[in-house]
N, C-alpha and C positions, 0 to 999 in steps of 0.2 A: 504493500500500500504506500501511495507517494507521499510522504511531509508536507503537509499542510505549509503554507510561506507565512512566515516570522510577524507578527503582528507589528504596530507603531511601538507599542509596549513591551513586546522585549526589547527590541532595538535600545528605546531609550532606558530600560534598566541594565542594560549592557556598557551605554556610554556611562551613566552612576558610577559603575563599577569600575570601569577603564580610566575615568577623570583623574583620580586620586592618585595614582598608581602613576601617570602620566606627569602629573605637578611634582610627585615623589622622584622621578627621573630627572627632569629635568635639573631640579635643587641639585642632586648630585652630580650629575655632567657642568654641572657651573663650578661647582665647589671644585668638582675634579676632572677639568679638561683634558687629561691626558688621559682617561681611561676609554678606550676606545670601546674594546665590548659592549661598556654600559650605554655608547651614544649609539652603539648598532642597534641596541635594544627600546633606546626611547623611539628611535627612527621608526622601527618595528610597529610599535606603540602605536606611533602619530597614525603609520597606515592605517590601521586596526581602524584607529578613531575615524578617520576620515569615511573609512567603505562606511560603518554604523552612521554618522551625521546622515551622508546619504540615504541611506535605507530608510532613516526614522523619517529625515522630511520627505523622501517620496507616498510613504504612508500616512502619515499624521492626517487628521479627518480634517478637511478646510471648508469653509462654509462661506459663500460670497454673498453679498445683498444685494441685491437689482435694483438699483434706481423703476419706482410707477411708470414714469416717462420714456423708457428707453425704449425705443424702438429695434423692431429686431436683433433681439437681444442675444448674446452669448448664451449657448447653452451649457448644461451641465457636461456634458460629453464634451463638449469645446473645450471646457475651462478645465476639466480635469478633476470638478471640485462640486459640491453640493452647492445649490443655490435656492435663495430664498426672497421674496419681496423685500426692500427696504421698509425698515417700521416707521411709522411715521410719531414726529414730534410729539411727548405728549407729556406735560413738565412732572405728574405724575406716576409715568410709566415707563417712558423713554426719553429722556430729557438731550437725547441730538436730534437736532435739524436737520433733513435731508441735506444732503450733497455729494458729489461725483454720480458716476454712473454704476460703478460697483465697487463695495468695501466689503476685504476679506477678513473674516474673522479664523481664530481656532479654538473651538469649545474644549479643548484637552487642557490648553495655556493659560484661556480666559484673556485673549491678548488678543490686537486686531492690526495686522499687518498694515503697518505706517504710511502706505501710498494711498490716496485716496484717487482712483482711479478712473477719469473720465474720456470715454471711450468716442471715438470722432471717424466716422467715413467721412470721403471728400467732400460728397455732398451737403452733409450735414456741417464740415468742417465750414466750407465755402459759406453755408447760412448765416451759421454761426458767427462766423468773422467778421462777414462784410456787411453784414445787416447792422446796424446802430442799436435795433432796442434786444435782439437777442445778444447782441456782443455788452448791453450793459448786464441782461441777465447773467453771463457768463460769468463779470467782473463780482456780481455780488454773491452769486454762489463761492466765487473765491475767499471772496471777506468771509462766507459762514466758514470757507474752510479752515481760517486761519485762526478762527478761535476754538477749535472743534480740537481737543486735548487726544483726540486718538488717534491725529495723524501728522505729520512732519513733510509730505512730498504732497504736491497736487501734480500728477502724472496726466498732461493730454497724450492718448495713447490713441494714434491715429493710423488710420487703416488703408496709409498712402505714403509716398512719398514725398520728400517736399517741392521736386519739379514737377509731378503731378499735379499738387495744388496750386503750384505758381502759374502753371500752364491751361488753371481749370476756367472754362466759362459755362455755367448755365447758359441752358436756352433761353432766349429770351421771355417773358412774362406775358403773357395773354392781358393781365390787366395790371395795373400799379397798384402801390401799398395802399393808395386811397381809397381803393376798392375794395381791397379785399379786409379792410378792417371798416368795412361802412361806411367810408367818409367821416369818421370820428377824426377829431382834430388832435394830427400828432406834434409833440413838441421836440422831438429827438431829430431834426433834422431834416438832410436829404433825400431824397426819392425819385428816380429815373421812373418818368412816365413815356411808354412806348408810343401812345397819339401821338405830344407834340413833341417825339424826339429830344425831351430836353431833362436838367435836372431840377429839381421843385422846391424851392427854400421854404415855401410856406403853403398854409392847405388853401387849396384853389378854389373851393365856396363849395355848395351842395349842389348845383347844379354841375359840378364840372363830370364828364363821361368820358374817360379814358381811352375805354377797350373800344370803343364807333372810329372803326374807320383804321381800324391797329394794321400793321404790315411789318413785319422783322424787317430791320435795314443790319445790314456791313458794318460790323465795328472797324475803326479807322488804327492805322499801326498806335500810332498817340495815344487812345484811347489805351491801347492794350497794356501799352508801358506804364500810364497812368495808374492804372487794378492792379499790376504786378507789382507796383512799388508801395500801393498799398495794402497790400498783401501784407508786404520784408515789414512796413513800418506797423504793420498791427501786432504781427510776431512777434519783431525786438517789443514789445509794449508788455505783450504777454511773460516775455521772459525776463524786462526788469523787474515786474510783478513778483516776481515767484516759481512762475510755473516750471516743471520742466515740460519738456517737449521731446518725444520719442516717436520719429518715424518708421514707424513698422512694416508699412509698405502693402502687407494684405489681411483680412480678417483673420486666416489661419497664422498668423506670424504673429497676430496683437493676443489672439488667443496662447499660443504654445508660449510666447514669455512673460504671457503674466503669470502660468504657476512655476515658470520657470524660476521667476525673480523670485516669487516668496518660497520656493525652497532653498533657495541661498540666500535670501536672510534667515533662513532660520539655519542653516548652517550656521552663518557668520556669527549669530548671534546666541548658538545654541546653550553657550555659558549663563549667560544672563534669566535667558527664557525657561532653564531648568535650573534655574537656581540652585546652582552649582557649587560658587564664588560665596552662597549665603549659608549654605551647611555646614555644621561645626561637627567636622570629621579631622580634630586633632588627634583627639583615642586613636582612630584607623590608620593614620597615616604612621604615627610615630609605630604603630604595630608593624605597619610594612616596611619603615624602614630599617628596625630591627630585621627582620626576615633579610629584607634584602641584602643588609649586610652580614646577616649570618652565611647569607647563600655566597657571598662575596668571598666571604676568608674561608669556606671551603674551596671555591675553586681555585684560592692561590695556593692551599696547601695543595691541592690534586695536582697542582704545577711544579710542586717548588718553589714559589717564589713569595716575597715577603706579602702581608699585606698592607 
């Protein structure tokens, strides 16, 4: 019958056991640089640690929250990872405010992997940017993100390249902003109306009708340079901000490292998260290093040589 494969939980009672032993080697190959054996053996050690780190966070249960909003969302099969609705705000029950598009948690740790992860096709990427009143919503979910104690990165994790987007034009609009929000008076700005060809500083009364008489015209090279440059100058905006920016180039690639990332952090970080560093394993260590050194001045009598 075939062995059943090694749960999250050995793993991680495995690296318990290995940490101690590890910090115990090392103290000595410090204290005694020229014992070469002993550095073959912490070497040995480090391996050992390393395959286990891997194994535990390839297993480890990870649970993602889906932004209500997101459209065609990452699946669980995508993402590698259990997925759930984001909770919503509730000063009673849940006291974070939505933000990003998915935040992974791990219910083993009780810990929530630090990116706060918002997930962008070109298309949406393009909306999002170049539109005035979505690009301010953007900006304010930022602010929620930066007081939000459980994350440290606001991750745009974009499902393009960035001379795709630089090179991206939507089709043209069958009807302008003024249309399509009613003729409600906006105060954010600019707005390309395809009737008269032009750009719109202010709302042009209730009788104005856009779409009578629409026809797509040629963008002019000027034109194009103009959108690509503000394009670079929204970006650089984004990333004095804060953000990072991560072109991943295609769904399956934004998919495959975002649980790539949070398995190396939980590598990188695996001292802290199993609280390792906060165990009061004096008693054990000083026991092994008796042992080790009992095991030590046997093998220099089995040699001959002093110890």
């Amino acid at each position: 019958m075939a062995r059943l494969p090694y749960t999250y939980e050995y793993y991680e009672s495995e690296i318990r056991k290995l940490y101690p032993t590890i910090q115990l080697l090392k103290a000595y190959c410090e204290a005694n640089p020229e014992d070469e054996s002993t550095l073959k053996e912490l070497e040995q050690k480090e391996r050992s640690m390393s395959y286990l780190k891997k194994m535990w966070a390839s297993r480890i249960p990870i649970t993602a929250q889906v932004a209500s909003n997101e459209g065609l969302e990452n699946s669980a099969d995508e993402l590698r990872c259990q997925t759930e609705p984001m909770k919503q705000y509730d000063p009673k029950k849940w006291p974070y405010k939505q933000v990003g598009d998915y935040n992974a948690h791990i219910p083993s740790l009780g810990v929530w992997y630090p990116v706060c992860r918002e997930r962008k096709t070109l298309e949406d990427l393009y909306g999002t940017l170049m539109d005035r009143d979505h690009r301010k919503n953007l900006y304010e979910e930022f602010e929620r993100f930066r007081v939000d104690p459980r994350f440290t990165i606001f991750r745009f994790d974009l499902e393009c390249t960035e001379d795709e987007f630089l090179n991206f034009l939507p089709t043209w609009p069958k009807t302008c902003k003024f249309c399509e929000v009613h003729r409600q008076k906006m105060d954010s700005g600019e707005y390309f109306c395809p009737r008269t060809l032009q750009i719109l500083e202010f709302y042009p009364g209730p009788d104005f009708k856009c779409h009578e008489g629409f026809s797509p015209r040629k963008r002019e090279n000027s034109e194009l340079q103009r959108i690509r440059t503000t394009k670079k100058r929204i970006l650089s905006q984004c990333l004095e901000k804060g953000f990072q920016i991560v072109w991943r180039g295609s769904r399956e690639a934004a998919c495959e490292e975002y649980r790539a990332g949070i398995e190396e952090w939980l590598k990188l970080n695996y001292v802290e998260l199993l609280r390792l560093d906060m165990r009061d394993d004096r008693a054990e260590l000083m026991k092994k290093k008796d042992m080790l050194e009992a095991e030590y001045r046997a093998v220099c009598g089995a040699l001959g040589v002093s110890a």
